[in-house]
VODRENMAR-269817 format. One record per residue: x, y, z of N, C-alpha, C in turn. Coordinates in steps of 0.001 Angstrom, whole numbers, padded with zeros to 6 digits, always signed. Last residue first. Example, Ala and Ser with C-alpha at 12.3 -4.5 7.8 and 13.67 -1.06 7.14 Angstrom:
+012850-002250+007080+013670-001060+007140+012900+000030+007870;+013190-005690+007800+012300-004500+007800+013200-003300+007800;
END
This chain:
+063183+010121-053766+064118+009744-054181+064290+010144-055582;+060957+012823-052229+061320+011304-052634+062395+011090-053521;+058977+015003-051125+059892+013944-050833+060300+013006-051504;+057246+017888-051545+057513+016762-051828+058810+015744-051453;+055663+020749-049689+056753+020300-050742+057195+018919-050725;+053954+023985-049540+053890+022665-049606+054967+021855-050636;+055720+026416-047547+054436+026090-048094+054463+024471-048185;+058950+027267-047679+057408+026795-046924+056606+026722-048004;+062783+026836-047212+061270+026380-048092+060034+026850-047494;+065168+026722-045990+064905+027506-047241+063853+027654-048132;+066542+025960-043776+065471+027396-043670+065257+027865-044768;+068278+024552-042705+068460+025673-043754+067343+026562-043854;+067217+022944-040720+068125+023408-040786+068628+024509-041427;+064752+022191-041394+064856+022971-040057+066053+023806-040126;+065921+020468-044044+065427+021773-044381+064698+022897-042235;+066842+018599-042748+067811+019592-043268+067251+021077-043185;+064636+017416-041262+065850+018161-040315+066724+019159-040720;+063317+016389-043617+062867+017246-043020+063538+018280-042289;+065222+014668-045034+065428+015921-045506+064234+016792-044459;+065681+012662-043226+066910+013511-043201+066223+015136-044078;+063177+011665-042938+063603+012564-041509+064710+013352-042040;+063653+010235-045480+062506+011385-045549+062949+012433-043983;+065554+008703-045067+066345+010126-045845+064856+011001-045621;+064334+007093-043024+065431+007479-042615+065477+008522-043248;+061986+006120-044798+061654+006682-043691+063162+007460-042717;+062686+006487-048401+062491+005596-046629+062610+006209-045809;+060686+006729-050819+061831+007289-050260+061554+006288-048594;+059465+006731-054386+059652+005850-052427+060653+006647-052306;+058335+006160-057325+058026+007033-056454+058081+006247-054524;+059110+005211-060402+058510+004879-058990+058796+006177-058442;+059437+005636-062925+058425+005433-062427+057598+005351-061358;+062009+005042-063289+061305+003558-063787+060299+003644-063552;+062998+007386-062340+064049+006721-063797+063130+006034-064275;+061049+008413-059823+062371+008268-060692+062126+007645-062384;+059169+011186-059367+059282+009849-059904+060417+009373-060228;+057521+013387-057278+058571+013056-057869+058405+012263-058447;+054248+015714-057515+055231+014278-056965+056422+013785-057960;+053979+019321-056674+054060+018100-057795+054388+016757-056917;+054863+021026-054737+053276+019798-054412+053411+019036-055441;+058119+020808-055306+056925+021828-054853+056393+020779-054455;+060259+018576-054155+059860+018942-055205+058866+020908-054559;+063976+016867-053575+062441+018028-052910+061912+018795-054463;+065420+014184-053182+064848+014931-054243+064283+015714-053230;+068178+012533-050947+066477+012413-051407+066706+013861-052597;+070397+010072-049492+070171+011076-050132+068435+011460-050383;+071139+008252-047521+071754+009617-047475+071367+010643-048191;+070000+006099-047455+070905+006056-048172+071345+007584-048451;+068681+003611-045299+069153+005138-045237+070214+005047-045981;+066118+001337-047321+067324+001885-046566+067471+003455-046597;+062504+000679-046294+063504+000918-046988+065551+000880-046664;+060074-000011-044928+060951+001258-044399+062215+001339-045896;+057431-000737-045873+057903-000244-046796+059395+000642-045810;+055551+000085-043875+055660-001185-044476+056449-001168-045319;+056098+002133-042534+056353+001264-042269+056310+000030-042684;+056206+004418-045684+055977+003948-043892+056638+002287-043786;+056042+004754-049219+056655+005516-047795+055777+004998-046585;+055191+005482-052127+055654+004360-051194+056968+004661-049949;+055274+008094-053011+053794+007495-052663+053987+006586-052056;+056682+010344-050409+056595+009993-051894+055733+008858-051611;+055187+012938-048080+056036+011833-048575+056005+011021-049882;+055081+016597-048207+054691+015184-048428+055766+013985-048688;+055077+018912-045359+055932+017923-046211+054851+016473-046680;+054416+022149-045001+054036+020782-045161+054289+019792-046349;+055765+024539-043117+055514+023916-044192+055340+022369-044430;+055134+028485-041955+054997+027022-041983+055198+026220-043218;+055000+030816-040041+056330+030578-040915+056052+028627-040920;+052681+033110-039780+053329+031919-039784+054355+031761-039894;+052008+035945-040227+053252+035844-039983+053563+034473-039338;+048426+034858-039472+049596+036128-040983+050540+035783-039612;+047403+031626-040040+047922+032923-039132+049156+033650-039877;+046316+030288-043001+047046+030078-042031+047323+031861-041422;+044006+029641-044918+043827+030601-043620+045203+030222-042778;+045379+027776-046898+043788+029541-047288+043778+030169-045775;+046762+026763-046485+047268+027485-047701+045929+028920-047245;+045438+025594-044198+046963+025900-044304+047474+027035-045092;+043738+024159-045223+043450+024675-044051+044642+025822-044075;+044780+022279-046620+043940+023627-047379+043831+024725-046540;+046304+020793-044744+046677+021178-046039+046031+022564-046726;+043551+019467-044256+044987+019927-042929+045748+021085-044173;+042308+018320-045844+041967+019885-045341+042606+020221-044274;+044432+016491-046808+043949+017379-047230+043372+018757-046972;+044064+014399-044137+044832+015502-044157+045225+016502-045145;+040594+014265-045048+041631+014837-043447+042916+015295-044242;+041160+012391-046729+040696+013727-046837+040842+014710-045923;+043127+010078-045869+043378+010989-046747+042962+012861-047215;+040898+009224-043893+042497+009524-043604+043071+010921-044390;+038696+008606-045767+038727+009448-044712+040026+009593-043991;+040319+006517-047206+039726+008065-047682+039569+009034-046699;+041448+004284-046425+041899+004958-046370+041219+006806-046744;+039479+002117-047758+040198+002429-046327+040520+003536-046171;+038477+003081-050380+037435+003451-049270+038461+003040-048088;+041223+003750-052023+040647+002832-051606+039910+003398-050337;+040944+006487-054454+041213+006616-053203+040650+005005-052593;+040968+008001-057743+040679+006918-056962+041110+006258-055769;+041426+011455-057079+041624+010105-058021+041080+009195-057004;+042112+013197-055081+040417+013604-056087+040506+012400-057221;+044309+013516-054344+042884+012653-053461+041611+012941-054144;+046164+013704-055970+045916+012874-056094+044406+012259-055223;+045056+017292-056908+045631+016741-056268+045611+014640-056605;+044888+017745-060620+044102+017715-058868+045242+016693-058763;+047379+020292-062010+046495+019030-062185+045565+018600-060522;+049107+022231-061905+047882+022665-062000+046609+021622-062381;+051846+020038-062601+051547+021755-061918+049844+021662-062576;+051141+016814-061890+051321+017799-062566+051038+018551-062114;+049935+015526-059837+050705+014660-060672+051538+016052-061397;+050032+016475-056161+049649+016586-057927+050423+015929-058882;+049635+015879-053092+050341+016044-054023+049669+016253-055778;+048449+014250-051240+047928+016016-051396+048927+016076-052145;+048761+011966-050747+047802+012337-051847+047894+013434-051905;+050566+011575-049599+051384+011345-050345+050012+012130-051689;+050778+013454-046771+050725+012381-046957+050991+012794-048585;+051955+015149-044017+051274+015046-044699+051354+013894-045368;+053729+017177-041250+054113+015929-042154+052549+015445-042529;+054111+020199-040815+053599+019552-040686+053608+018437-041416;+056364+022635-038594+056757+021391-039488+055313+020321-039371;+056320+025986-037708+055146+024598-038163+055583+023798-039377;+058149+027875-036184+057704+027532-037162+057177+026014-037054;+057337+030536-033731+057805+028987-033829+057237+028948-035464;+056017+032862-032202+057542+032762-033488+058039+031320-033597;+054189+032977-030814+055606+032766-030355+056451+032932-031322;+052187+033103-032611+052425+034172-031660+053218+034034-031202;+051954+030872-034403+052527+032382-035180+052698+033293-033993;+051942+028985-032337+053211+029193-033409+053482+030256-033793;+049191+028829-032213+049970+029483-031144+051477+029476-031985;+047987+029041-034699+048194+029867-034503+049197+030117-033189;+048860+026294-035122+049707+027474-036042+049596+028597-035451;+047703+024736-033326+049128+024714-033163+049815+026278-034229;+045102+025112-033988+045143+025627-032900+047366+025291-032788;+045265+023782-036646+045150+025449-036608+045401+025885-035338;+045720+021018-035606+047105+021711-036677+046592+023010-036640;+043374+020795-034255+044809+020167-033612+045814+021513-033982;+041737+020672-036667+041513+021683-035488+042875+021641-034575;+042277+018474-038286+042475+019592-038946+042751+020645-037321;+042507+016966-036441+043405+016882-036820+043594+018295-036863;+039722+015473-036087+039990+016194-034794+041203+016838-035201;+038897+013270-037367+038094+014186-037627+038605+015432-036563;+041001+011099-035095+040275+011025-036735+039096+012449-036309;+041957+010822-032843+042877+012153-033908+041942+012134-034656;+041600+008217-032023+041038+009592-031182+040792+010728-031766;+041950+006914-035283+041635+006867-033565+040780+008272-033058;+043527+009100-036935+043019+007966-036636+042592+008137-035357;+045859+011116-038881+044433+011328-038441+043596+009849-038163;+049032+011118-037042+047605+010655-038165+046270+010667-037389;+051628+013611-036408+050604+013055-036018+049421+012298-037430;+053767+015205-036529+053571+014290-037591+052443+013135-036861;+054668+018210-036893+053338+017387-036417+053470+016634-037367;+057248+020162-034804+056846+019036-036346+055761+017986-035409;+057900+022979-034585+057191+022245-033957+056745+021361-035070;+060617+025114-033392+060172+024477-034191+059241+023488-033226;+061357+026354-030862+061888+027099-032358+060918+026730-033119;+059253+026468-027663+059894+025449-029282+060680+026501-030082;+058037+027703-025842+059414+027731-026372+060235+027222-027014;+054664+026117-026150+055750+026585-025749+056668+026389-025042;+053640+023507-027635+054763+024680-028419+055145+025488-027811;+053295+021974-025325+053843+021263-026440+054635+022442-027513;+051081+023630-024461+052145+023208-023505+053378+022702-024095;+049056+023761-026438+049668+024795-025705+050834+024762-025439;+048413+021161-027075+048833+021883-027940+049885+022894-027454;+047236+020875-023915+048170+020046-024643+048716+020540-025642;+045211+022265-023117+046590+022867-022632+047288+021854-023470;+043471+019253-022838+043243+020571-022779+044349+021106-022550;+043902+016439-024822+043524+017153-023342+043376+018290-023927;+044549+015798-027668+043615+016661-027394+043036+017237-026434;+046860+014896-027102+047474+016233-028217+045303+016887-027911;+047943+012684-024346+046996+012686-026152+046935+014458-026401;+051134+011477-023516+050047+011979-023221+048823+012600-024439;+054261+011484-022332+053487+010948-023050+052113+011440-022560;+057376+012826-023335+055908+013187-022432+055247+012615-023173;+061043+012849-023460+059883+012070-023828+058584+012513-023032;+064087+014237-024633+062505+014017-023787+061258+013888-024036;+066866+012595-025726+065806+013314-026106+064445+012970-024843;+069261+011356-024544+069315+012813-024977+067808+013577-025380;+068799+008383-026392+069820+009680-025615+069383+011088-025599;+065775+007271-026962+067194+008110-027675+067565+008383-026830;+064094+004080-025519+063934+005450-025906+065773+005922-026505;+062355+001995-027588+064063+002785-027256+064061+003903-027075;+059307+002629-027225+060545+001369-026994+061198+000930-026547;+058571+005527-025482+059427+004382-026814+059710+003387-026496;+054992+005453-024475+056187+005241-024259+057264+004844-025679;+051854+006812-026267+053093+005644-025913+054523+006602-025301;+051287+009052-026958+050878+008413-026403+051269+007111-025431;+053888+012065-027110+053056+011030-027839+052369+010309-027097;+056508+014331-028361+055094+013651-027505+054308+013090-028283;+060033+014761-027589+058503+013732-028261+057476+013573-027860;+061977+017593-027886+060836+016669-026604+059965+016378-027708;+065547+018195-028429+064074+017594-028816+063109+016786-027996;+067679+020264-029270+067399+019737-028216+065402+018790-028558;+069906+018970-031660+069080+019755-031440+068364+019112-030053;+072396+016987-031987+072683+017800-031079+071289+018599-031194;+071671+015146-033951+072666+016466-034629+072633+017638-033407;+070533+013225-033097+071446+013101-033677+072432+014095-033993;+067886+014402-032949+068732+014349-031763+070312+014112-032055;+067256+014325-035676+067174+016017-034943+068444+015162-034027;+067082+011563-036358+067903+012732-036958+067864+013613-036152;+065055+010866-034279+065774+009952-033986+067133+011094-034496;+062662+012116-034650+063382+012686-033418+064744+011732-033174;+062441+010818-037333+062397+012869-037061+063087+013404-035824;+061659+008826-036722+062600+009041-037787+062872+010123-037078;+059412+009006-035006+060046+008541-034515+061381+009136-035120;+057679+010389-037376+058022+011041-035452+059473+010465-035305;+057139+008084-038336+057750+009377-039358+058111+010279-037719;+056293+006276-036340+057028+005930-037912+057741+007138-038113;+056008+007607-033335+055550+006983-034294+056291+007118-035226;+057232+009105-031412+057334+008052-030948+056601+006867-032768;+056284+011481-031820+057325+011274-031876+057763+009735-031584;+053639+012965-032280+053894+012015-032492+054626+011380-032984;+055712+016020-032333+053904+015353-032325+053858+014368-032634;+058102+017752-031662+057747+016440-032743+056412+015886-031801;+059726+020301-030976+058988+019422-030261+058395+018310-031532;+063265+021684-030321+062415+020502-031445+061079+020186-030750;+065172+023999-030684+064739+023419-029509+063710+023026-030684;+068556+023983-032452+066816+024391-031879+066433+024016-031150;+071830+025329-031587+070919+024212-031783+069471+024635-031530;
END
């Protein structure tokens, strides 16, 4: 079994993430700001903000794995990108791999088309969006030689407003975005944790890759 740490584990896509891992016997510590709820069986909880000092640090070591599914808001807003390099590189010196959860714009409609955050973006959300874009770029153009990282997008209707059902199954794309049968594009917050955990599991992807039904 791995040893799991999840970055804002206690939140939407965290939460999912440490709810599957624990589920399957991996050992998994959530950190986050909050307390859970509920808290899980079995899983350890530290609450506390990702930008003290030693926090990053303390959080990846002796992980296998380290999934950031932290948003860029609040405290986090403009602070992310720096968060996610200071986690890769301590990653690449332990040998941990970097599960980073992303969003739905850094995707492409098409191979070699712009991303979606270069389309029409509602002013809420932009500065969210562009953030985790250069979480993303950050990634592809300077990540630490002998990383082993990869960043998952979710399909375009995905969180909490929108949980959906766990229906066991999902798609994985590259950075393209999926679509089904009618157009749409969702996956729920249950099969998106399932395929993150799988792929901890199998070990068969990095770079940047898509979610959805």
């Amino acid at each position: 079994m791995a040893r799991i740490a999840v970055l804002g584990g206690t939140g939407y896509t965290g939460g999912h993430v440490v709810r599957e891992a624990a589920s399957r016997g991996h050992h998994v510590t959530a950190y986050s700001r909050n307390a859970p709820e509920a808290p899980i069986e079995g899983v350890h909880y530290l609450q506390g903000s990702m930008t003290e000092e030693g926090a990053i640090a303390g959080a990846v070591a002796g992980q296998d794995v380290v999934v950031e599914a932290l948003a860029p808001r609040g405290e986090l807003a403009g602070r992310l990108e720096g968060l996610v390099l200071d986690a890769a590189r301590l990653a690449a010196e332990q040998g941990a791999r970097l599960v980073v959860v992303g969003g739905w714009s850094g995707l492409r409609p098409a191979e070699g088309e712009p991303r979606f955050s270069e389309g029409d973006v509602p002013e809420a959300f932009k500065a969210e969006v562009e953030e985790m874009v250069r979480v993303l770029e950050a990634l592809e153009q300077h990540a630490p030689e002998g990383l082993d990282w990869l960043f998952v997008s979710p399909a375009q209707v995905f969180g909490s407003y929108a949980p959906g059902e766990a229906l066991g199954r999902y798609r994985i794309s590259g950075p393209v975005a999926l679509f089904d049968e009618q157009g749409a594009s969702a996956v729920s917050g249950a099969d998106f944790a399932l395929a993150i955990v799988d792929e901890i599991e199998r070990h068969e992807r990095t770079g940047h890759i898509g979610v959805a039904y």
